[in-house]
VEXKOLVEX-444046 format. One line per 10 residues: number of its first residue (from 1); their letters; for each residue x, z, y of N, C-alpha, C, O. Coordinates in nm, 2 decimals, padded with zeros to 4 digits, m for minus. Example, Ala and Ser with C-alpha at 12.3 -4.5 7.8 and 13.67 -1.06 7.14 Angstrom:
BEGIN
1) AS) 01.32/00.78/m00.57/01.23/00.78/m00.45/01.32/00.78/m00.33/01.42/00.85/m00.33 | 01.28/00.71/m00.22/01.37/00.71/m00.11/01.29/00.79/00.00/01.34/00.80/00.11
This chain:
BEGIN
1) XXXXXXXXXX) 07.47/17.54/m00.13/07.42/17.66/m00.08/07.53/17.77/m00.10/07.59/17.76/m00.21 | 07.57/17.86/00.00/07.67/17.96/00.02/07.62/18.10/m00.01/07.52/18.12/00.07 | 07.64/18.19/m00.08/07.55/18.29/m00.07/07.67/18.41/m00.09/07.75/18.44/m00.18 | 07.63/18.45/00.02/07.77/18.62/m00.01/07.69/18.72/00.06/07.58/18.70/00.11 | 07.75/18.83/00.04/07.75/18.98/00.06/07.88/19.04/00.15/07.99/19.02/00.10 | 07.87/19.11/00.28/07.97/19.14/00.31/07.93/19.30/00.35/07.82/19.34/00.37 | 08.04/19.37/00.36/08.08/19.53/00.32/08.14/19.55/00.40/08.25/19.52/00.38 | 08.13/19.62/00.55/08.28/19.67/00.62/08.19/19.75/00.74/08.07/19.75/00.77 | 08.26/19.80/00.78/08.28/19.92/00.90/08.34/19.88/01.00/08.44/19.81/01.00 | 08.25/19.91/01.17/08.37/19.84/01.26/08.27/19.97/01.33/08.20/20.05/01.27
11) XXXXXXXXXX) 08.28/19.98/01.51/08.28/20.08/01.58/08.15/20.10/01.56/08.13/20.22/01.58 | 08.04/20.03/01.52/07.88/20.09/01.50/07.86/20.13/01.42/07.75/20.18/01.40 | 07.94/20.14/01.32/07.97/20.22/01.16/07.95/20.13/01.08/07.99/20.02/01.11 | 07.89/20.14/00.94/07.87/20.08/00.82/07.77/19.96/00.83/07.67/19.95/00.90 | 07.82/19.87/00.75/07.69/19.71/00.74/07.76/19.67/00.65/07.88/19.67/00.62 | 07.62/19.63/00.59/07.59/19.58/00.47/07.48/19.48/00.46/07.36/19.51/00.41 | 07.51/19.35/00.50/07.48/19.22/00.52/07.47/19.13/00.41/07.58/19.15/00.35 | 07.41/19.06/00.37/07.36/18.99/00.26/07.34/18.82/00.39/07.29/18.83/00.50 | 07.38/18.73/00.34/07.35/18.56/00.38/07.39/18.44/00.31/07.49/18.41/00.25 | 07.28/18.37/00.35/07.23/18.26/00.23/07.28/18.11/00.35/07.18/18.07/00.42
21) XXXXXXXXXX) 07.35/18.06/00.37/07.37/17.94/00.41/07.32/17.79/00.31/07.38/17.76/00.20 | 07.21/17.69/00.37/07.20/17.61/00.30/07.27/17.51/00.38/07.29/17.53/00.50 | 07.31/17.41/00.32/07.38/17.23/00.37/07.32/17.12/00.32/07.26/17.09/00.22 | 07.33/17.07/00.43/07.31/16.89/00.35/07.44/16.80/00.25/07.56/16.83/00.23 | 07.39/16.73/00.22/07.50/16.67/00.16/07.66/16.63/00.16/07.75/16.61/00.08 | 07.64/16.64/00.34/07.73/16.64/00.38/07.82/16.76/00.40/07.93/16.74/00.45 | 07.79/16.86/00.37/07.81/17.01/00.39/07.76/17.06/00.55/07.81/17.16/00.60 | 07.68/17.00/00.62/07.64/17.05/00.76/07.53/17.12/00.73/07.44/17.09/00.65 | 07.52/17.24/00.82/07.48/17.36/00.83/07.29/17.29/00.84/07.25/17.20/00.92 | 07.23/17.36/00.74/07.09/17.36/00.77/07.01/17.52/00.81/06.97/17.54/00.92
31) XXXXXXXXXX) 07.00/17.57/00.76/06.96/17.69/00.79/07.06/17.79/00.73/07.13/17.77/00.63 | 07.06/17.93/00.83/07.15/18.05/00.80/07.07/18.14/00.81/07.00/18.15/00.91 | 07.05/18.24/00.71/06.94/18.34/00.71/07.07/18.49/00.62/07.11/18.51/00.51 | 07.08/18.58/00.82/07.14/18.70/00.76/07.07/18.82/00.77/07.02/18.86/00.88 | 07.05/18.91/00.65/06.96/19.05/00.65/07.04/19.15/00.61/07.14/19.15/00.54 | 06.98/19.25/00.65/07.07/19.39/00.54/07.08/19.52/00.71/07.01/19.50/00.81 | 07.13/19.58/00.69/07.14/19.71/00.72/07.30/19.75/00.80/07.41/19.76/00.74 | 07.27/19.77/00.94/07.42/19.79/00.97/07.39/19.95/01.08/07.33/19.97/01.19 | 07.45/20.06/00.97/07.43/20.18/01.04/07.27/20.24/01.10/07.24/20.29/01.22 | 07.19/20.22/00.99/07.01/20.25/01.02/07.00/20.13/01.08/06.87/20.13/01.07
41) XXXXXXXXXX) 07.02/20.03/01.13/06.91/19.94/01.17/06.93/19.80/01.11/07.04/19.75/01.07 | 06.79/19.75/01.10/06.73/19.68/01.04/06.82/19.52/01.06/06.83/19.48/01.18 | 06.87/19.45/00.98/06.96/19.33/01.03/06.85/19.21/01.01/06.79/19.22/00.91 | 06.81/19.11/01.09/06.76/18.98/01.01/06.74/18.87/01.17/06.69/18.86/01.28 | 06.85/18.79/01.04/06.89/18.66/01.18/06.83/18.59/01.09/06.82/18.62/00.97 | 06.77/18.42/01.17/06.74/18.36/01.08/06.80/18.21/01.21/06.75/18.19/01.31 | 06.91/18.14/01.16/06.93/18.04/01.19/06.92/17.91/01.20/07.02/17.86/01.25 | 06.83/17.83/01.18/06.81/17.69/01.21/06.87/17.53/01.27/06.84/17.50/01.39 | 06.93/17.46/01.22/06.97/17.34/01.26/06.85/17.20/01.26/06.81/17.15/01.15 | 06.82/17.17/01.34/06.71/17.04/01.36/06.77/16.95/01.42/06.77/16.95/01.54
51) XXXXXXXXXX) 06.84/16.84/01.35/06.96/16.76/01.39/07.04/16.81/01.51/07.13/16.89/01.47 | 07.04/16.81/01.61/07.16/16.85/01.74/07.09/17.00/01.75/07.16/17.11/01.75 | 06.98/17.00/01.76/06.92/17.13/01.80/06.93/17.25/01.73/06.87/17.25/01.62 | 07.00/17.37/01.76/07.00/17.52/01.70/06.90/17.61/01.76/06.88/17.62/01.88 | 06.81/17.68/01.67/06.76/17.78/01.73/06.78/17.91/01.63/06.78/17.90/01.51 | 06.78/18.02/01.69/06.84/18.16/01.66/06.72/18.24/01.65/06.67/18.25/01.77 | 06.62/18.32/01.56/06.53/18.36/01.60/06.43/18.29/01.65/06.34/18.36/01.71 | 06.42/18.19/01.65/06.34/18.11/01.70/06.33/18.09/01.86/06.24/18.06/01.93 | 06.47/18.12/01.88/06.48/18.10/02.04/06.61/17.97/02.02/06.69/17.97/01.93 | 06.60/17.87/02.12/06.68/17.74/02.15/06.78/17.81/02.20/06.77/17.89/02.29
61) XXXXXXXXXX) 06.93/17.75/02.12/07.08/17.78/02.11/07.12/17.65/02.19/07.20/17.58/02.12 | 07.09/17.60/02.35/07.13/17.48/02.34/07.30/17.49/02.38/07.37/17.38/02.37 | 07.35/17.59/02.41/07.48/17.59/02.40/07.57/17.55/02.31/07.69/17.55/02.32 | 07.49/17.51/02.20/07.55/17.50/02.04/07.52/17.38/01.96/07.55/17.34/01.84 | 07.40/17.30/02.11/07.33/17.18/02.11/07.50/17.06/02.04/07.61/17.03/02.09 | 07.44/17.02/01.87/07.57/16.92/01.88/07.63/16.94/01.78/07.68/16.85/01.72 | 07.64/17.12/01.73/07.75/17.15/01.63/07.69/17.12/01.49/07.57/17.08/01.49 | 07.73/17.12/01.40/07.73/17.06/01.30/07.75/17.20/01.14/07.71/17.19/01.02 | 07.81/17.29/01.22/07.87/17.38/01.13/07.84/17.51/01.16/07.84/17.53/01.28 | 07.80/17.65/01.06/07.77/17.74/01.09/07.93/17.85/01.08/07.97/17.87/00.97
71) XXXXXXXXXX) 07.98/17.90/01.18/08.05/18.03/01.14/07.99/18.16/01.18/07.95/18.19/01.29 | 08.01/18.25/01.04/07.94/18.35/01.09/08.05/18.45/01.09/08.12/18.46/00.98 | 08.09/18.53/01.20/08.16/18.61/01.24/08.22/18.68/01.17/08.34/18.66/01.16 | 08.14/18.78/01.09/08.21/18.87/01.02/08.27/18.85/00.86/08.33/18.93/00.79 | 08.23/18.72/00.81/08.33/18.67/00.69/08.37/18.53/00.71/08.30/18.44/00.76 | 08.50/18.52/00.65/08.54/18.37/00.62/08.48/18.30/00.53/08.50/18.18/00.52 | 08.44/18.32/00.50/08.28/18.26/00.36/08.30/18.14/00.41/08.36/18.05/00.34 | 08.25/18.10/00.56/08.16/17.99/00.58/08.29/17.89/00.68/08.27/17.82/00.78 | 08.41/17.90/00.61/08.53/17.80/00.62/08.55/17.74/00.53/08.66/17.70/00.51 | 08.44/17.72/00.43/08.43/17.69/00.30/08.37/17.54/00.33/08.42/17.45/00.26
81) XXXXXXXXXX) 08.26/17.49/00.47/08.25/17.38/00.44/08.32/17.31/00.51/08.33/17.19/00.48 | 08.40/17.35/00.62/08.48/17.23/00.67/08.60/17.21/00.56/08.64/17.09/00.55 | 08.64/17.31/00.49/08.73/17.27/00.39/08.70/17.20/00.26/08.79/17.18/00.17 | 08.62/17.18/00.25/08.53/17.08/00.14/08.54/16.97/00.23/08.60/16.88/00.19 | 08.49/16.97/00.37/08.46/16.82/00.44/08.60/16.79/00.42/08.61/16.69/00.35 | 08.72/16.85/00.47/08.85/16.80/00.45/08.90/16.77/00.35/08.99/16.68/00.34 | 08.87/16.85/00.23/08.87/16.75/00.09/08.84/16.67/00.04/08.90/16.62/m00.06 | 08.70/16.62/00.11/08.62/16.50/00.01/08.69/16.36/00.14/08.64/16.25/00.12 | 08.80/16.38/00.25/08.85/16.34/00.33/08.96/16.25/00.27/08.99/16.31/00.17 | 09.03/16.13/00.30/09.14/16.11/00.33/09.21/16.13/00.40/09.27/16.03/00.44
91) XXXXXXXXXX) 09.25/16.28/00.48/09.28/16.25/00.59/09.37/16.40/00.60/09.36/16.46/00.49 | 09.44/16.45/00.70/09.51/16.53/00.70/09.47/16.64/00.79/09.50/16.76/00.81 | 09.37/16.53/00.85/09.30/16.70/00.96/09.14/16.66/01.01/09.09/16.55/01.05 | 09.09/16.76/00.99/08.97/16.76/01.06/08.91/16.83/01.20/08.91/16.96/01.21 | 08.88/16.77/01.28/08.80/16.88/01.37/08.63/16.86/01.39/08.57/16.75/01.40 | 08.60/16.99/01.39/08.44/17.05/01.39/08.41/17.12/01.46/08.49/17.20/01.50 | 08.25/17.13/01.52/08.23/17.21/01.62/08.09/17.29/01.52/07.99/17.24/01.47 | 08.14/17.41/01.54/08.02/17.49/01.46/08.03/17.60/01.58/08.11/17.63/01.67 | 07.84/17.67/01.51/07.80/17.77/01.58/07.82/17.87/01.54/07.80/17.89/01.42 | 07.89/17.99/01.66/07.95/18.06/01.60/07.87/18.17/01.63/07.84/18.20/01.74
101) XXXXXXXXXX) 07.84/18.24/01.50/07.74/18.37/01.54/07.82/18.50/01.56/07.85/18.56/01.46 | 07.86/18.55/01.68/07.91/18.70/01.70/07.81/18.81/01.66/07.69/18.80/01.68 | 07.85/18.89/01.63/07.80/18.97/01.58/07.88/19.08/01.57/07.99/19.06/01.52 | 07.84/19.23/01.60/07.67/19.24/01.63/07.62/19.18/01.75/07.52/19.24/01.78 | 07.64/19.12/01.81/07.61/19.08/01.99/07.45/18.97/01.93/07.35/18.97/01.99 | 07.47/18.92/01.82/07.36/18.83/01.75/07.35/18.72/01.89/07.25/18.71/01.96 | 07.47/18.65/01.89/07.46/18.52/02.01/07.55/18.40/01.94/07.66/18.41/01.89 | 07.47/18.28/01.96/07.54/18.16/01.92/07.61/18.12/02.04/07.56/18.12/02.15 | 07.78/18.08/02.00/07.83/18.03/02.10/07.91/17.93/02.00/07.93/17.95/01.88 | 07.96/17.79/02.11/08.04/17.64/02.07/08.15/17.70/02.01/08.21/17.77/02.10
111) XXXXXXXXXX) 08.22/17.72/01.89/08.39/17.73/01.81/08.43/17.57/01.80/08.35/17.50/01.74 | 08.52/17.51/01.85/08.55/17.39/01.84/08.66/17.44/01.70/08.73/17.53/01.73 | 08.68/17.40/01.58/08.81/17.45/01.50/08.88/17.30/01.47/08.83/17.19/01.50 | 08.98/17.32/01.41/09.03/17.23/01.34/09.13/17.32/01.23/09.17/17.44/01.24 | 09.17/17.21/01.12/09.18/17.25/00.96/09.25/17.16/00.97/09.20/17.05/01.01 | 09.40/17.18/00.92/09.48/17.08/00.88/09.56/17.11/00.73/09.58/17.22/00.68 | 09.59/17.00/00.68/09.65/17.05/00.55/09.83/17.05/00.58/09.88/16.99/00.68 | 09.89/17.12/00.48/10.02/17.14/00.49/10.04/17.07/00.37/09.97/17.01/00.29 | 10.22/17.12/00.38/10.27/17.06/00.22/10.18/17.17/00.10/10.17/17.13/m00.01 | 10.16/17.26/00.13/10.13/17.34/00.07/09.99/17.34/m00.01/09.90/17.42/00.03
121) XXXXXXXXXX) 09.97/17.29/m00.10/09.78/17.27/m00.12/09.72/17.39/m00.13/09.60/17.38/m00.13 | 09.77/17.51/m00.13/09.65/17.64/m00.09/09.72/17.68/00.02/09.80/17.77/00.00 | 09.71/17.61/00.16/09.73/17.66/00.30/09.71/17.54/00.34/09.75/17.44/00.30 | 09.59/17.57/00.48/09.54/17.51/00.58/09.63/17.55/00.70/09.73/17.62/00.68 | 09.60/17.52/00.78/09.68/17.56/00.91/09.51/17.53/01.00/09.45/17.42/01.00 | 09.50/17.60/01.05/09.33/17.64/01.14/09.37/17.68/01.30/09.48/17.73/01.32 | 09.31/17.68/01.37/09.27/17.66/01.52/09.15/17.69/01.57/09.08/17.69/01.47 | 09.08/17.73/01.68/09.03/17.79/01.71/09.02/17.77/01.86/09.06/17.87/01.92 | 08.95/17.63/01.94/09.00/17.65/02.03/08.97/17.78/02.12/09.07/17.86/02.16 | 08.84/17.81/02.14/08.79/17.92/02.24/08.82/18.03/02.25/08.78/18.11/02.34
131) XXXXXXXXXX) 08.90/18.04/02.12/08.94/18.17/02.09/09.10/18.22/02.09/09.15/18.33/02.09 | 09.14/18.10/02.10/09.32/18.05/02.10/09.36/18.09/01.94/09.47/18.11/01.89 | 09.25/18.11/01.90/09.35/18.21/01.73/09.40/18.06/01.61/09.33/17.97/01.56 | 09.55/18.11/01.61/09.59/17.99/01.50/09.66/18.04/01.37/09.72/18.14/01.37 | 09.66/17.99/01.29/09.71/18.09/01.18/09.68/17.96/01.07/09.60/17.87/01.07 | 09.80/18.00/00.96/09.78/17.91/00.84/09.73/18.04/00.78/09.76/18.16/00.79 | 09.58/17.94/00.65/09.51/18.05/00.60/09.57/17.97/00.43/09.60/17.86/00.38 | 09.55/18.13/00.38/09.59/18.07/00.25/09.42/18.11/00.19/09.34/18.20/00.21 | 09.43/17.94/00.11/09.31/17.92/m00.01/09.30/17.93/m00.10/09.40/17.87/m00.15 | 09.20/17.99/m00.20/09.17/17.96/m00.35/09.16/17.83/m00.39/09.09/17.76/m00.31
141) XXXXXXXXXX) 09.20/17.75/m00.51/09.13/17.64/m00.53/08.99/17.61/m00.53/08.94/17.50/m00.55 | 08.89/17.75/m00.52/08.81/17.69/m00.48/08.72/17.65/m00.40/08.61/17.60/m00.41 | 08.81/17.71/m00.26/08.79/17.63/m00.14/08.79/17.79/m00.03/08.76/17.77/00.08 | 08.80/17.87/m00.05/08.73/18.01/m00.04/08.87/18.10/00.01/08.97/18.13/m00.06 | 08.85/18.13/00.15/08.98/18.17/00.21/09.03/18.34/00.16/08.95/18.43/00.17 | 09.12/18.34/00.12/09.18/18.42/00.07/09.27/18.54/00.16/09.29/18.67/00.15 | 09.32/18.44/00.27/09.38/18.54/00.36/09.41/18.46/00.51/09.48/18.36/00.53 | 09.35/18.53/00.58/09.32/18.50/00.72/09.41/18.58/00.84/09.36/18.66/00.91 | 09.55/18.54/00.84/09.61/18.64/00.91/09.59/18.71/01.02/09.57/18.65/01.13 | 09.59/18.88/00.99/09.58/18.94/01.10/09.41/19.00/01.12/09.39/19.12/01.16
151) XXXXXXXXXX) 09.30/18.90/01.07/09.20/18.90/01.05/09.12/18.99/00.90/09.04/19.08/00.90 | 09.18/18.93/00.81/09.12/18.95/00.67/09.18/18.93/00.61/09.27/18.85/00.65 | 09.18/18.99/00.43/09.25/18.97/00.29/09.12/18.94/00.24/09.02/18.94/00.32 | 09.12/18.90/00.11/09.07/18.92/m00.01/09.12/18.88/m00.14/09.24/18.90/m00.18 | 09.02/18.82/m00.20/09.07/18.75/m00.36/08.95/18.71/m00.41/08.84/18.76/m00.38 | 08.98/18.62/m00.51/08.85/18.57/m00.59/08.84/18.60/m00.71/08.93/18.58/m00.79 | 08.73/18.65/m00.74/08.73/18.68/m00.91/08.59/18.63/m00.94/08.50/18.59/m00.87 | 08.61/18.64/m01.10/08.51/18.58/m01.15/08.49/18.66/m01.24/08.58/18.70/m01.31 | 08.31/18.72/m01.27/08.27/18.79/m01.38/08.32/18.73/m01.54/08.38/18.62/m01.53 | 08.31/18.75/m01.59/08.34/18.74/m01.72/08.19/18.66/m01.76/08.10/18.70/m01.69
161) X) 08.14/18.57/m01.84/08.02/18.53/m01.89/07.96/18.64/m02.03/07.85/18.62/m02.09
């Protein structure tokens, strides 16, 4: 289970989004449930995977009929499971097709990506087909993208116990 909070400003003003991504074993997307508040109005998506089938709201995503993975637009949070899939991997690269929620537009559309490893063990090198966007992202060890060029910064911390 993935659970973040994201914080930012874009042209409709302030959001403040809260989402809970659950997985199966495999790390493939089972349900995505996002709520919270972006500039007075009320946010709440509620995502669904039923083996091939996505529904959004309870409306059928068959454009997305197949994918396996959820990305949700506005954080890299959820590059967290293809890079776990490419860890628990022997292998040097993976490609995945996850549903990609834009937002605010709140529409699932096909992201084909792929995730390849470098010499470097905290840098992926990522792809994007539909989008043409490629960029080596640098990772935390613990799987959790740190810097998305062009796109996003962050960092990882940990409360204190």
């Amino acid at each position: 289970m993935l659970i973040g909070h994201a914080r930012f400003r874009d042209e409709d003003g302030f959001a403040a989004l809260d989402y809970v991504v659950r997985c199966d074993a495999q790390w493939d997307t089972l349900i995505a449930d996002v709520a919270g508040d972006h500039e007075g109005r009320t946010i709440k998506i509620h995502i669904v995977r039923q083996g091939d089938v996505w529904l959004c709201n309870d409306v059928p995503q068959p454009e997305v009929s197949g994918a396996r993975d959820i990305d949700l637009s506005f954080t890299p949070a959820t590059n967290l499971m293809p890079l776990w899939k490419l860890s628990s991997l022997d292998a040097q690269e993976i490609a995945v097709c996850a549903a990609w929620l834009r937002y605010p537009e709140v529409t699932l559309q096909r992201l084909d990506q792929s995730y390849q490893r470098t010499r470097f063990s905290s840098r992926f090198r990522y792809s994007a087909t539909q989008t043409g966007y490629k960029a080596d992202l640098s990772v935390h060890n613990s799987g959790f993208v740190t810097l998305y060029p062009g796109l996003w910064e962050g960092e990882v911390t940990h409360a204190a116990p």
